[in-house]
Each structure stands twice: as C-alpha cells, then as structure tokens.
Phi, psi and omega in degrees: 000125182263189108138212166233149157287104196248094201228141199269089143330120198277151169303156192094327194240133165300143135337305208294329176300315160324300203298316212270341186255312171313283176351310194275319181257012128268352146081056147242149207286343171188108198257128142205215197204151190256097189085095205296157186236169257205148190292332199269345158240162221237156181135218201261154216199149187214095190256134159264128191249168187019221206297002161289352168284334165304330199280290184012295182278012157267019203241058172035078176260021189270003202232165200205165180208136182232155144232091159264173190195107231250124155268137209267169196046019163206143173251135162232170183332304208252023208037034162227202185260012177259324176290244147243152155316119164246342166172163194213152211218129171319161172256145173266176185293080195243170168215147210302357147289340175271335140320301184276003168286306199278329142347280227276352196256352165300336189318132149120200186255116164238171161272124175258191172242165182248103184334157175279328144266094192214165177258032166298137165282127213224129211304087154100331166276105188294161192298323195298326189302334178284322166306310194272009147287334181118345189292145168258157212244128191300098197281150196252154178239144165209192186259152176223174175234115176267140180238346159205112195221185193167115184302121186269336152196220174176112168214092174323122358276003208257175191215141185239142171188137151281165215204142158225102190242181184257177168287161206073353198273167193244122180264347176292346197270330188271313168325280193315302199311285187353287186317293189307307189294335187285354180099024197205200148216168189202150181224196190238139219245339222205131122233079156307133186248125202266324190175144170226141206012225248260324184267159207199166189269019165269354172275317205285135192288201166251162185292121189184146185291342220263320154335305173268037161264014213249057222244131155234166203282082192319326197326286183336294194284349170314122184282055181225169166286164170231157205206098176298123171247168179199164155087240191289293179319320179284344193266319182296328199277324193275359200226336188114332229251166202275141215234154143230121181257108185289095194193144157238028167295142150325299176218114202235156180258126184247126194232134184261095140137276202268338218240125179313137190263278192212183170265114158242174189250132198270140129287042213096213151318336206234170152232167183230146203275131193278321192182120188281133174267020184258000000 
C-alpha cells in the first residue's frame, strides 16, 4: 500500500504515535508525515505511507493556516499548556483594537527563536530532551513569514486569532511574543491546523483505523511543472541518468502518461535526477 493520508489529528496523540499505529496497522515498513504538530494540538495531518514518502518535500507543504488561543498572564516551560507554570505576570487593561494592532505587526518575514521544547535536533539530539534533563538549551534561529493573521476575538484572558505563516514557523512562539508585546506573558491553551498547502480540513478523514486504508495517490498534489517522457528517455529516467530535456523549467516532475517517474533538476544544458518516486 503507497500514497497518502489525509487525517483530523486528534488532541493528545505524538505524529510519532500517529506514525507507528498506521505502520502496524498496515503492516507497512515505512510511514511519515508532513510537519509535525505538539501532542496538545489538533488538525490536517499529511501522512505518508511506503513510497508515498518519496513524495513529501514535494507536495507544497510550505505555507500552513492555525486557529489559536493564547492565555494572557502565565508562562509556561513549554508555551502551550501541557507544560508547568514558571511565572505569572498582571494582564494589563487592553481592548481588542490594541490586540489586533499588536497581531497585524507579526505581518511580513522575521527571525524567530525555535522554542526550548522543540524537535530541532542539537547534535544529533532534539531540543526537548536536553530541556527535560534540566539542560539549557541553545534556541536555534531562522526566518519565518507570516502572511496572514487576525484577531477572532478577546475575552481576557484569552485571545483567539488566526494565523497563515511558512514553514518552520512555531506558533507557541508568536504566542509568547505576543504576550510581551500587550506588556505581559503568555502561553497557548488551543492549536489547530487548518490546512497545509493544498490539503485543508474538508480533505481530512477522522482519526480511526477503519480511516487508514484511505490512501490517495500523491502525484495530482506534487507542487511542481509537469513533463511526460516516453521511449529512450522514460528508459534513461527510470535508470537515474542524466536527461536532455526541451523544458526551461528549474524542476520538473516527469510522468510516464499518469504515473509519477522522478524529480529532476536543470544543470546547465542538461537535468539530473533529484529523486526517483516509483
């Protein structure tokens, strides 16, 4: 069994757990998923199974949509709510224009820090494991884009607000800032995932075994041009070798009629194969 999986992630449950009970209970060798979401939130999941994993960095997962909801006067270890209260701070007196004022200034490209409970790898280590020895843990930095957000409400203490950002971004992370900018601190009690690139939660089945034979075909959604070969070339494609292509595409997904070959990449004059999907 190939393809993907499109599933409403229940609050509570790792990816990894997600990962491991399809694994079993398709008795397949290799399942995984595209952009993990922290056991306290819910939403669309892009699970792949056996050679639907080749497809992944290929299925446009970069741009993402949340509904969140930040409790305003205590911070925790871990910015959501599973973690402990580490310290608590007044709310100050705001009203939901100075909410959505402080919202709208995430708009555009920043440097974020990558939370201290996070699965960033520390040589070789993910970040939480080092937290949850007592270690301090070095936050990684990268650009992130927000491209869209907006206050759903304010009812002190709490703030519902949507969000559409790139990949990589930490939404526990826009939480704390938040808090800081109103004069205060905060974490986040509520996360939902609306959608990631192309899939959205009218595609996702609910989480139930009876759900994960419910496998589709990634190709259709691979975010790339596309370029049919046939004859010598579908035989050169299929072998790995290096192509000349009448294409001024960067990167094209090559179908032999229907059916996804590979990813290659232009070089010069020539393409090279990034990655066979058969």
């Amino acid at each position: 069994m190939d393809g993907i999986l499109i599933l409403d992630k229940p609050i509570g449950l790792t990816c990894r757990q997600i990962d491991n009970a399809i694994m079993k209970a398709l008795g397949s060798k290799k399942v995984g998923h595209l952009g993990t979401l922290d056991p306290f939130a819910s939403g669309v999941l892009v699970i792949a199974v056996n050679k639907g994993t080749k497809f992944l960095p290929y299925l446009g997962g970069g741009v993402k949509s949340y509904l969140a909801t930040l409790k305003l006067g205590e911070a925790t270890d871990t910015l959501d709510n599973e973690g402990q209260i580490v310290m608590r701070a007044p709310v100050p007196r705001l009203n939901e224009k100075q909410v959505a004022a402080a919202l709208k200034e995430f708009l555009g490209k920043s440097i974020q820090l990558s939370p201290a409970y996070s699965a960033v790898k520390i040589d070789g280590k993910p970040a939480y494991k080092y937290a949850r020895e007592g270690q301090e843990v070095k936050r990684k930095q990268r650009t992130i884009e927000v491209y869209d957000v907006n206050l759903l409400q304010y009812k002190p203490p709490y703030i519902d607000f949507s969000l559409t950002v790139s990949e990589g971004t930490y939404i526990r992370v826009i939480g704390e800032d938040l808090a800081k900018k109103l004069g205060t601190l905060g974490h986040l009690t509520a996360l939902r995932r609306l959608a990631v690139g192309p899939f959205s939660l009218k595609d996702a089945l609910p989480y139930s075994a009876s759900s994960f034979p419910c496998l589709l075909n990634p190709t259709p959604y691979v975010d790339l041009p596309r370029f049919p070969i046939e004859g010598e070339t579908l035989k050169k494609a299929y072998s790995g070798m290096k192509l000349k292509l009448d294409c001024q595409e960067d990167k094209v997904l090559l179908l032999d009629g229907g059916k996804a070959v590979a990813v290659y990449s232009k070089d010069g004059d020539i393409y090279r194969a990034e990655r066979g999907l058969f």
